[in-house]
N, C-alpha and C positions, 0 to 999 in steps of 0.2 A: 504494500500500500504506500503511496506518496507521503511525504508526511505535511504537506500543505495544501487543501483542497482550493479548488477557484472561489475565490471572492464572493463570486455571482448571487448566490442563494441568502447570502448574509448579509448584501450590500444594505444601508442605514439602519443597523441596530448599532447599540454602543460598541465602541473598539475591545472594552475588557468584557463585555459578553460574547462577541466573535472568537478573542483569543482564546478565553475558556472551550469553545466549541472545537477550534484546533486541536489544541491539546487534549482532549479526551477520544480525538480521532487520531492523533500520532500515538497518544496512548491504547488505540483500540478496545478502549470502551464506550462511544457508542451504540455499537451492536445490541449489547446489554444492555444497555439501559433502557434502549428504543422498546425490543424485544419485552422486555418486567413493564414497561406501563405499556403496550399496547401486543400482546401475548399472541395473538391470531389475525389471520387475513378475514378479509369476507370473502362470503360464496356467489358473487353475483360476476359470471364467467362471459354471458352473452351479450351481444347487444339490446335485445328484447330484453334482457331480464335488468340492464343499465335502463333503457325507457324507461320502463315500468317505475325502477325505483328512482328516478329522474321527476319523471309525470307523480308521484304520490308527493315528492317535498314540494313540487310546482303549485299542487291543488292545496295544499296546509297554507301555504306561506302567500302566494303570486298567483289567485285564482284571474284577474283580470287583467294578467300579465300576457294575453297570446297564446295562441295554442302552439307546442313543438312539432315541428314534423319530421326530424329527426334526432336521434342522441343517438352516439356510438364511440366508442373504443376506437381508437385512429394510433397507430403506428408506427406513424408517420409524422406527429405533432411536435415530438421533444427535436426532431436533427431537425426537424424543415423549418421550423417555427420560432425555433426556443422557446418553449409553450408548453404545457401542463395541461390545458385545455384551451377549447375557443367558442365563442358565442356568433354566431352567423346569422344575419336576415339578408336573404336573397329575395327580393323584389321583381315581379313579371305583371306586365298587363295582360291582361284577358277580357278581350272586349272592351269592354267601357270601365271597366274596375282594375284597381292594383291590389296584386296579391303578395302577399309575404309569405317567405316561410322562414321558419326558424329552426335553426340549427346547434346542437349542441356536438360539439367533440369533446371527450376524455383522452388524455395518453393511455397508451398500454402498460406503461408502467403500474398504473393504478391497477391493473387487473391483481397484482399480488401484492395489497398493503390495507392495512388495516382497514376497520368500515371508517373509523372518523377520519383517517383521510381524503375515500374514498368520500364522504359527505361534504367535507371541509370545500375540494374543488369542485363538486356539484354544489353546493351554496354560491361558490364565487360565481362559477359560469349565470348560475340564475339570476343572481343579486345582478349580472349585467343584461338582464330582460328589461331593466325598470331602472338603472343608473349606469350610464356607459361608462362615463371617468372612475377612475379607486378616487375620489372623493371623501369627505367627511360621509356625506351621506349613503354614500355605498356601503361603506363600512359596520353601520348603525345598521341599515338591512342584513349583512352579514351576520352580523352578531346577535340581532332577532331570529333570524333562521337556524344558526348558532351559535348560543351563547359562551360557546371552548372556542369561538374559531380563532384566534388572537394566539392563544396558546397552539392549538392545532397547526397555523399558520408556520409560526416559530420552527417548534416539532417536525412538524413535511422537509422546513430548509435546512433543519438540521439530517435529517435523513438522506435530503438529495446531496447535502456537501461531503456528506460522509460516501455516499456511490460514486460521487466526481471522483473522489480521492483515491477511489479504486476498490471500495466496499463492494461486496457482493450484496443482493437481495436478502432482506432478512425475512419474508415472510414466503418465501417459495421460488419458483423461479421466474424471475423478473425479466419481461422484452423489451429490447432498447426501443 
């Protein structure tokens, strides 16, 4: 393992809580620590079965938010994008009317990590149904739809900097 992961994941938090995150990755602990608070992956493997649990925090939280017409698992989000997920409305006339649709992507990554992460950036992608900028007020939606997400947040970048660094997947086998 590297003993300095990229910046990226940690950029504006404090410098002595960055360094601490270092250090416990050149120390390779980590793993465990991720592992004891957050023990098992979820079982949600398909894209149908991503909708589903997609469309149910949609209808709790963002019922007059638009309806989805797709959410899936994409591949291809983290190399092409630098992106964790993404939020899409594609716009078509038809006749006399404009139609939208909207779009949700997750990384495959998330196919093998915890549920609260896996929640964490499906809150984020939704929260951008209804507040496009990370704003004050995006955030406040956020953290209504969940109230760990701040922590959750943290947690995922500490997770991704410890994979930058050359970590393997801690909860099964992870696709780039």
């Amino acid at each position: 393992m590297r003993p300095a992961p990229s910046p990226n994941y940690l950029t504006g938090y404090p410098a002595a809580l960055v360094a601490q995150v270092r250090q416990l990755i050149a120390q390779d602990k980590v793993a465990d620590l991720l592992r004891k608070k957050y023990p098992e992956a979820h079982d949600i493997r398909t894209d149908k079965a991503l909708y589903d649990y997609v469309l149910q925090i949609k209808n709790e939280y963002l019922r007059n938010a638009g309806q989805l017409s797709k959410v899936m698992f994409d591949s291809k989000l983290q190399v092409l994008r630098n992106a964790l997920g993404t939020h899409t409305t594609h716009s078509r006339v038809q006749g006399l009317n404009l139609k939208a649709k909207k779009e949700i992507r997750i990384a495959s990554l998330f196919k093998d990590t915890p549920p609260e992460f896996l929640r964490m950036i499906v809150v984020h992608e939704l929260a951008h149904m209804k507040q496009r900028e990370h704003d004050k007020a995006f955030y406040q939606l956020c953290m209504h739809m969940e109230p760990d997400y701040g922590q959750l947040e943290f947690d995922l970048r500490v997770y991704l900097s410890y994979r930058d660094a050359g970590g393997a997947g801690l909860w099964g086998v992870v696709t780039p």
